[in-house]
C-alpha positions as CSV (number, residue, x, y, z in Angstrom):
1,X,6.1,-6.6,60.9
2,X,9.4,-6.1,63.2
3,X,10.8,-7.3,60.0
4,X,9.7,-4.7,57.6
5,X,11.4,-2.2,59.4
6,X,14.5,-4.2,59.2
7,X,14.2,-4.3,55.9
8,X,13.7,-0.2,55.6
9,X,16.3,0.3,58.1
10,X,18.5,-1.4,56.0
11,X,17.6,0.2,52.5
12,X,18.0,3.5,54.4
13,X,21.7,2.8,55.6
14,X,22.1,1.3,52.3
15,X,21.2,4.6,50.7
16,X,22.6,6.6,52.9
17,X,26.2,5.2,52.5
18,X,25.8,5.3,49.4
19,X,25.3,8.9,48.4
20,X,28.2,9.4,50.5
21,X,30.3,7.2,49.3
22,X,29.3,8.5,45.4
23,X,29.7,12.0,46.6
24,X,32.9,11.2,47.9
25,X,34.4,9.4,44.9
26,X,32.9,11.8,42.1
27,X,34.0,15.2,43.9
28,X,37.1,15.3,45.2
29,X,40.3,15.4,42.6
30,X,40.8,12.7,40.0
31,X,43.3,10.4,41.8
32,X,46.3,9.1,39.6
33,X,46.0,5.9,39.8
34,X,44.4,4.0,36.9
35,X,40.8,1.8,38.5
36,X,39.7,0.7,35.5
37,X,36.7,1.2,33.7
38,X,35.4,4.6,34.9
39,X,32.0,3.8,33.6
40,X,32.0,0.4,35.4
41,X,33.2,2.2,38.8
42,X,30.3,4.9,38.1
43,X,27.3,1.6,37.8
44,X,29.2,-0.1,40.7
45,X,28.8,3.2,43.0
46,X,25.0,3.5,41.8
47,X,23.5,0.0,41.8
48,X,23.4,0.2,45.7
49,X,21.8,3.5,45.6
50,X,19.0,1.7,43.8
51,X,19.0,-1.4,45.5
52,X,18.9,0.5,48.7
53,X,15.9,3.0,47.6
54,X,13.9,-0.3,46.7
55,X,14.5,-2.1,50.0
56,X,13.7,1.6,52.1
57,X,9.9,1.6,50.3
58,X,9.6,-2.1,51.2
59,X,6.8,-1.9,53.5
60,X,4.8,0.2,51.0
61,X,2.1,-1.5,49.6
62,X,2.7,-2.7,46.1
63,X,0.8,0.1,44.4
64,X,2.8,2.3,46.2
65,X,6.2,0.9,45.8
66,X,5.8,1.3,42.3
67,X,4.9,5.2,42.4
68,X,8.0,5.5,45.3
69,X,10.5,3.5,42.9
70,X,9.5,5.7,39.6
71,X,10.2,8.9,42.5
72,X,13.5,6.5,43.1
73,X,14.9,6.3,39.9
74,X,14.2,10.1,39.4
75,X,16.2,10.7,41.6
76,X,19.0,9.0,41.1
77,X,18.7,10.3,37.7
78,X,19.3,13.8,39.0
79,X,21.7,12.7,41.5
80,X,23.7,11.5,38.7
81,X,23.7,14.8,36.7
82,X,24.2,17.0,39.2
83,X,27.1,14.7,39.9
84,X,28.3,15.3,36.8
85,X,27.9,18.7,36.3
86,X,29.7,20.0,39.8
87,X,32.3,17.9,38.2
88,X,32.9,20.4,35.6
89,X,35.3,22.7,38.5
90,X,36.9,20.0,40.1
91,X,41.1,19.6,38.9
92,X,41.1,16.2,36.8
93,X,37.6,15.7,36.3
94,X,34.9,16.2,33.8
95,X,31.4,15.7,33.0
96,X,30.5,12.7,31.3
97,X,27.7,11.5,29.0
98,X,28.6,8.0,29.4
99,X,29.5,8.0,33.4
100,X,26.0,9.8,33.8
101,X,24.4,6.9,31.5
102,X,26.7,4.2,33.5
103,X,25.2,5.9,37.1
104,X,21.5,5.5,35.5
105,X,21.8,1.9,34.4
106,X,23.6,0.9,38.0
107,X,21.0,2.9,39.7
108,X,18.0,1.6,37.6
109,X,19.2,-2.5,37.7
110,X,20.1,-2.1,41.6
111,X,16.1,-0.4,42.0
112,X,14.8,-3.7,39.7
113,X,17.2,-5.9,42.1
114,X,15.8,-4.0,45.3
115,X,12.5,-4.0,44.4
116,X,12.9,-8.0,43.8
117,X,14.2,-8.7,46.9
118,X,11.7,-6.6,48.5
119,X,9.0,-8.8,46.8
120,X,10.7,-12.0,47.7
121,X,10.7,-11.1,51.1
122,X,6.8,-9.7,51.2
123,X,6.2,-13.6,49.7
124,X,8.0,-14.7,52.7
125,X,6.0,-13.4,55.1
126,X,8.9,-10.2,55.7
């Protein structure tokens, strides 16, 4: 069982980091240098988030990793629009349909990755 909590240790760090880092990189002034694909940056930032969530609930029993992962993706759902809406103030930024829908599809495949890996290890004996 030690390594169950590893494994939600981890998905909390995980998690953890990565609100900050999202917050971080959506809130602060548009920087002028050009990163690409803002909608690719925005499902790059979130998959962890989801990945992370998914790992945290780990030790749940399956039944109840399912409930926590739907209580997951709700969040990052919200997380995402309110990311986008305190955009709206900010010099150089602006809310975005397709950056929220990027966040949700980063956030939803890193939860189905998590929540894979989380199985996988349960299999293993984690």
């Amino acid at each position: 069982m030690m390594r169950a909590e590893l494994l939600r240790k981890i998905g909390q760090g995980i998690t953890a980091l990565s609100a900050v880092v999202i917050a971080y990189a959506t809130l602060r002034p548009n920087v002028t240098a050009d990163l690409g694909s803002d909608s690719l940056l925005h499902f790059m930032l979130f998959f962890p988030l989801g990945a992370g969530g998914a790992l945290w609930m780990a030790q749940l029993p399956p039944l109840l990793q399912k409930r926590a992962r739907l209580g997951i993706l709700l969040l990052i759902l919200f997380f995402g629009a309110a990311t986008e809406l305190m955009q709206i103030p900010i010099e150089g930024r602006s809310a975005s349909l397709s950056d929220f829908f990027a966040d949700a599809a980063g956030g939803g495949l890193g939860l189905l990755v998590g929540g894979w890996m989380a199985a996988r290890a349960r299999r293993n004996g984690v």
